[in-house]
N, CA, C and O atoms as CSV, one atom per row, in Angstrom:
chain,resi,resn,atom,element,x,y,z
A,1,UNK,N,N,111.787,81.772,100.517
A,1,UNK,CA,C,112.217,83.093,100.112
A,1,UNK,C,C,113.658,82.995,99.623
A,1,UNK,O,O,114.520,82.539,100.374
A,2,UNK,N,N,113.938,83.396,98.421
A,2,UNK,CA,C,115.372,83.476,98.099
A,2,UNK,C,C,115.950,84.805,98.671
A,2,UNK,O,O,115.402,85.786,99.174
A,3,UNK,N,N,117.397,84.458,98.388
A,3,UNK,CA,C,118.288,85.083,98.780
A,3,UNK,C,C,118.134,87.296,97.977
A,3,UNK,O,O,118.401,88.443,98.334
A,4,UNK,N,N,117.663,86.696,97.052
A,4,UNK,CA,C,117.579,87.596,96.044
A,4,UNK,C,C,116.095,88.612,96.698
A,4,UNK,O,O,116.119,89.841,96.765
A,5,UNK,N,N,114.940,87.773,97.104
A,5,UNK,CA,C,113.734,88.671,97.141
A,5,UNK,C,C,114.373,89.233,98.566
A,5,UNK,O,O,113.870,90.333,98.793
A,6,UNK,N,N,115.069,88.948,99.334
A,6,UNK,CA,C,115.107,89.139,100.726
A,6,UNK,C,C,115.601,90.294,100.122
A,6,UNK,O,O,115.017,91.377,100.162
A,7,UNK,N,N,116.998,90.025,99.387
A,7,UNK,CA,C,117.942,91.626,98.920
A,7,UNK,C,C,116.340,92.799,98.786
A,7,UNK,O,O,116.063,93.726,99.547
A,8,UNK,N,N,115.852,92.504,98.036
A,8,UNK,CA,C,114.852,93.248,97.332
A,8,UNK,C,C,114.321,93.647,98.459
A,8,UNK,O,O,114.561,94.855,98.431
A,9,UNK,N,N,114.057,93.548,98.917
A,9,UNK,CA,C,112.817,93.531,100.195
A,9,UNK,C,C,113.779,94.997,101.144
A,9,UNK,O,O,113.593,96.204,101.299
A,10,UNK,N,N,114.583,94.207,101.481
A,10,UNK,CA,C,115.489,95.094,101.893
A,10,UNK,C,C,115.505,96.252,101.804
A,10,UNK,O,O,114.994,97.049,102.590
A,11,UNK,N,N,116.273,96.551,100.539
A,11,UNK,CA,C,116.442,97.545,99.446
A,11,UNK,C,C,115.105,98.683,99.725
A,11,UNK,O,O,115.062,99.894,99.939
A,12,UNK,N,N,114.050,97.568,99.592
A,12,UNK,CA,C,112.880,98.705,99.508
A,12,UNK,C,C,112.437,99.350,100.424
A,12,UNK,O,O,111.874,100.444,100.446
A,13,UNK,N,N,112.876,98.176,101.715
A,13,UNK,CA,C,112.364,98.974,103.540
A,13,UNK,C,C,113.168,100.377,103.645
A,13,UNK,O,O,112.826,101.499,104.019
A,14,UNK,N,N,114.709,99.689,103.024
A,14,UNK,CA,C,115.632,101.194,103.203
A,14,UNK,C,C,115.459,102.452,102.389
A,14,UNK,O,O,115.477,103.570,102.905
A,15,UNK,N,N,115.313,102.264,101.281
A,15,UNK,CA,C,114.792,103.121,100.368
A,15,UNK,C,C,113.094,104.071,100.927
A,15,UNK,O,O,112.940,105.276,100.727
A,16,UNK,N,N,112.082,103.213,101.581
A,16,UNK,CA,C,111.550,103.773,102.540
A,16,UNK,C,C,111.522,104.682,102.924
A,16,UNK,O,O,110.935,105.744,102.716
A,17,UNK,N,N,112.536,104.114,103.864
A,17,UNK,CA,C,113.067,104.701,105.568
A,17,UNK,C,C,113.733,106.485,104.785
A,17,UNK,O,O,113.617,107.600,105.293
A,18,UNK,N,N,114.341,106.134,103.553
A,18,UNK,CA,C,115.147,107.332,103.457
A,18,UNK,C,C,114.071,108.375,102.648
A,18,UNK,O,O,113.916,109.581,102.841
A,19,UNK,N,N,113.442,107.564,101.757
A,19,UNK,CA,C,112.003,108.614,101.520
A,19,UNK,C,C,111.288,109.660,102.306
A,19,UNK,O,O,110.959,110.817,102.044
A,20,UNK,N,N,111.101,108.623,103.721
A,20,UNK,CA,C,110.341,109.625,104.450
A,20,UNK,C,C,110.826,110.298,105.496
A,20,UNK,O,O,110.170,110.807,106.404
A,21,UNK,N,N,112.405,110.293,105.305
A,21,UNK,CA,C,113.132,111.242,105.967
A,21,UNK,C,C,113.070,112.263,105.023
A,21,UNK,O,O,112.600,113.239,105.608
A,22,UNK,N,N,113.244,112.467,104.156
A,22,UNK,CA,C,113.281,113.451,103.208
A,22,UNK,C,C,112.053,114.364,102.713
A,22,UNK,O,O,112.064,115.465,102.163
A,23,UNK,N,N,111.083,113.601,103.064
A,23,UNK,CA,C,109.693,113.943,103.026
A,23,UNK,C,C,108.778,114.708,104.491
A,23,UNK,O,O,107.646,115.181,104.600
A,24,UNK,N,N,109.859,114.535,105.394
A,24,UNK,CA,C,109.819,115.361,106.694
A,24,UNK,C,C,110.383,116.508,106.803
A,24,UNK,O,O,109.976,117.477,107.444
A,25,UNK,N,N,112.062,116.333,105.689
A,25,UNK,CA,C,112.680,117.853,105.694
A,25,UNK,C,C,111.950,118.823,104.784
A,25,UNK,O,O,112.075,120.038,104.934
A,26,UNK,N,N,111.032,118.178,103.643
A,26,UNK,CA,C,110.282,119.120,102.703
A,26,UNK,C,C,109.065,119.568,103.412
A,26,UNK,O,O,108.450,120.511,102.915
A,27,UNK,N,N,108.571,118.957,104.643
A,27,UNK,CA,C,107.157,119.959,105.061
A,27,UNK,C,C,107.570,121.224,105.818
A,27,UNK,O,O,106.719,122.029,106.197
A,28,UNK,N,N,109.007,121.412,106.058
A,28,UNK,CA,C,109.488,122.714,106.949
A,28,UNK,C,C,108.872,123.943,105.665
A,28,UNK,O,O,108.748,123.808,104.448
A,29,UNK,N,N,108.650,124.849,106.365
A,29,UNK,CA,C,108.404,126.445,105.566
A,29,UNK,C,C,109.537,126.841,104.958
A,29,UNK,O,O,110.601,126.990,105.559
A,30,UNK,N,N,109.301,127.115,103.222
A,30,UNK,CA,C,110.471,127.636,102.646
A,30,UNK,C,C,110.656,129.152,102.489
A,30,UNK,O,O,110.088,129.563,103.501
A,31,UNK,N,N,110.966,129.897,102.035
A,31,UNK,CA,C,111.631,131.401,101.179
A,31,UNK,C,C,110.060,131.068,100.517
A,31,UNK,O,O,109.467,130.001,100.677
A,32,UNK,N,N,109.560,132.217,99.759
A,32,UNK,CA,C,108.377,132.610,98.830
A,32,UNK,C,C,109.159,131.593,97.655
A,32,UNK,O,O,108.710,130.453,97.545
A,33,UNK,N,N,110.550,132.085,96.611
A,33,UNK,CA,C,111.030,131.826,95.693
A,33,UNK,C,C,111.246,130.101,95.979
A,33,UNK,O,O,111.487,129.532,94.914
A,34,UNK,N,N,111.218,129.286,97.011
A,34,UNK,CA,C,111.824,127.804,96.874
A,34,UNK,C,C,110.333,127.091,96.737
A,34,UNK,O,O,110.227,125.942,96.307
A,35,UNK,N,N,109.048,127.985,97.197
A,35,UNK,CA,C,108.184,126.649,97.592
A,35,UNK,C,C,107.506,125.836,96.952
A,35,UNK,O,O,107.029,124.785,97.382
A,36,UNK,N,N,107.364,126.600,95.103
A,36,UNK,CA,C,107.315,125.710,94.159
A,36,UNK,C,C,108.108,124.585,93.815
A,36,UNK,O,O,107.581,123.590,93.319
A,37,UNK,N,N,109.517,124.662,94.065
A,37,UNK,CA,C,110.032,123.961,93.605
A,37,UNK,C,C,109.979,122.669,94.821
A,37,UNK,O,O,110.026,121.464,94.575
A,38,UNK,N,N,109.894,123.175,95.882
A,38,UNK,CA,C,109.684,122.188,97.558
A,38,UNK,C,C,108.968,121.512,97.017
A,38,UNK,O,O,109.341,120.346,96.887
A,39,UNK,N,N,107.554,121.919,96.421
A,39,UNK,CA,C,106.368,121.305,96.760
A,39,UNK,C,C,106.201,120.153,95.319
A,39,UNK,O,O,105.368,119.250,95.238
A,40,UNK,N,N,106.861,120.381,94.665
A,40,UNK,CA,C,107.204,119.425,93.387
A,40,UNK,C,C,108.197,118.213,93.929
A,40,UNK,O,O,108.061,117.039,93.585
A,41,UNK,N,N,109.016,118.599,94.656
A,41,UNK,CA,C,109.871,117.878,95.420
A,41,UNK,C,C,109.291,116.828,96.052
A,41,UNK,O,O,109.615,115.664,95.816
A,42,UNK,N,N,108.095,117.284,97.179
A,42,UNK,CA,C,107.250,116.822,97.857
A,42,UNK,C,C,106.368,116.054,97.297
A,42,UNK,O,O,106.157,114.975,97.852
A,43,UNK,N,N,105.644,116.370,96.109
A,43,UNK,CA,C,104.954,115.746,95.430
A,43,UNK,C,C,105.866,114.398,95.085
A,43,UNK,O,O,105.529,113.416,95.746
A,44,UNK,N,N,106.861,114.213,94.246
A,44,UNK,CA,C,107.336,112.993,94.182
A,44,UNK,C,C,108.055,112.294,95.186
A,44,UNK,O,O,108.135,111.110,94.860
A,45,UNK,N,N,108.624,112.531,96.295
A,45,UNK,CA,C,108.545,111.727,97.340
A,45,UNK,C,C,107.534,111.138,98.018
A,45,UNK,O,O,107.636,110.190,98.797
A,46,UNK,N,N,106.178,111.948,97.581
A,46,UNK,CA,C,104.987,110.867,98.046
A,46,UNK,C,C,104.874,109.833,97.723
A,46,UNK,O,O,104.769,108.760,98.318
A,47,UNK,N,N,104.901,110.309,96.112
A,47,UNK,CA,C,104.448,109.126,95.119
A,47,UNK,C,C,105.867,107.844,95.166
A,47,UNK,O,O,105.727,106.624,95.081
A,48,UNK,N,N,106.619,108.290,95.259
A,48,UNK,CA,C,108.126,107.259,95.542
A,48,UNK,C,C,107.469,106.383,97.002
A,48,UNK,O,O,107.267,105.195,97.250
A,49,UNK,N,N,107.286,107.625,97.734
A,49,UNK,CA,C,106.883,106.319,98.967
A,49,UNK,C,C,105.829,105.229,98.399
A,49,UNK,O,O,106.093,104.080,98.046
A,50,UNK,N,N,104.741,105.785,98.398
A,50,UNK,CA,C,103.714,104.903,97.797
A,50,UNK,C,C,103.952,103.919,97.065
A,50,UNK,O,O,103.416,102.813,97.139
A,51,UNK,N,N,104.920,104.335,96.183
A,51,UNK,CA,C,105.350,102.929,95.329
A,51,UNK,C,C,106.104,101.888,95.620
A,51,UNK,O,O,106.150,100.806,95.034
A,52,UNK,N,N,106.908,102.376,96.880
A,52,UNK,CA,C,107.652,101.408,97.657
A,52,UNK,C,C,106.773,100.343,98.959
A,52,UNK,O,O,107.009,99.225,99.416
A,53,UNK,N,N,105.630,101.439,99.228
A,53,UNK,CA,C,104.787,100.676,100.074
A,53,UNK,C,C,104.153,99.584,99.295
A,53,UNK,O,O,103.887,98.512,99.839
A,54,UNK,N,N,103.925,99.791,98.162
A,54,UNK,CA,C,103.259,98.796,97.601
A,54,UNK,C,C,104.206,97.724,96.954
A,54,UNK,O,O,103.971,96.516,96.990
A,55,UNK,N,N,105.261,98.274,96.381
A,55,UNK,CA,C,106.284,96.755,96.079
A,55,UNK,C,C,106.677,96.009,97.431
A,55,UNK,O,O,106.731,94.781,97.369
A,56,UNK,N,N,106.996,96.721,98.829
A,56,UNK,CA,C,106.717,96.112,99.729
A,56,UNK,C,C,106.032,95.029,99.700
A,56,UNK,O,O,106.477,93.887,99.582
A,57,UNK,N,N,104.628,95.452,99.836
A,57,UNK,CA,C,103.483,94.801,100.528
A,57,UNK,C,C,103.094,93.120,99.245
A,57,UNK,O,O,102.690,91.961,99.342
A,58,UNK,N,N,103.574,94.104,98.172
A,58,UNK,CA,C,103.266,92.842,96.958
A,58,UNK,C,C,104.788,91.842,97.738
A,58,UNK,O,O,104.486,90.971,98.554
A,59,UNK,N,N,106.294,92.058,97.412
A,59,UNK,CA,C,106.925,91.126,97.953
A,59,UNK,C,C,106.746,90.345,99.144
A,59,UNK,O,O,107.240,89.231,99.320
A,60,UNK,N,N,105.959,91.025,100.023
A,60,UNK,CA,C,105.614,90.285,101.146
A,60,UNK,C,C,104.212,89.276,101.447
A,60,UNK,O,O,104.183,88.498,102.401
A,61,UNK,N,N,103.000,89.442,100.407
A,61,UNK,CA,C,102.587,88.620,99.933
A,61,UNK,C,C,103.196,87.625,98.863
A,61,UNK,O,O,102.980,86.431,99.075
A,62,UNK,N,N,103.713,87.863,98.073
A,62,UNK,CA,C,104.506,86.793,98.062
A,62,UNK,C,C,105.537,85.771,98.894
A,62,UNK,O,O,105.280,84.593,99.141
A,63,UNK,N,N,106.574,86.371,99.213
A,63,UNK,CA,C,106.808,85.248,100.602
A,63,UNK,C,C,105.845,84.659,101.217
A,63,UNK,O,O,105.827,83.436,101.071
A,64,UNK,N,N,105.047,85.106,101.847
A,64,UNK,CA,C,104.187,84.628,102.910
A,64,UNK,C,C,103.343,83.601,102.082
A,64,UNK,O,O,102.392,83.130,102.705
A,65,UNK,N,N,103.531,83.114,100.640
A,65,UNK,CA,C,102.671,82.669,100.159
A,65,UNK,C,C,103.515,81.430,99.260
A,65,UNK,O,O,103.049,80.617,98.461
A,66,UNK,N,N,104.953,81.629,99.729
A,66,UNK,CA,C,105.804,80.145,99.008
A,66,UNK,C,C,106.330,79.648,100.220
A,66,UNK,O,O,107.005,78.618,100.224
């Protein structure tokens, strides 16, 4: 594993971690007027997580595989 995928790897656990903190403060109940915009909010912090779970899981098959 280089020095570089580890950075990466990193990067992405933390990036994570801060996703789905943020994705915990958007399931609270908003005002009538915010919850469109919450729930758009919400919508792409899913998809951000998801994409991090999976560059995850791809960098970590890789390591595990040099």
């Amino acid at each position: 594993m280089t020095k570089l995928e580890r950075e990466m790897l990193n990067y992405y656990k933390r990036s994570l971690e801060l996703y789905e903190a943020r994705l915990e403060v958007l399931k609270k109940p908003y005002k009538k007027s915010e919850v469109q915009l919450m729930s758009a909010e919400r919508d792409l912090v899913r998809k951000k997580i998801k994409e991090f779970k999976l560059k995850i899981g791809e960098l970590a098959g890789t390591l595990e595989g040099s």
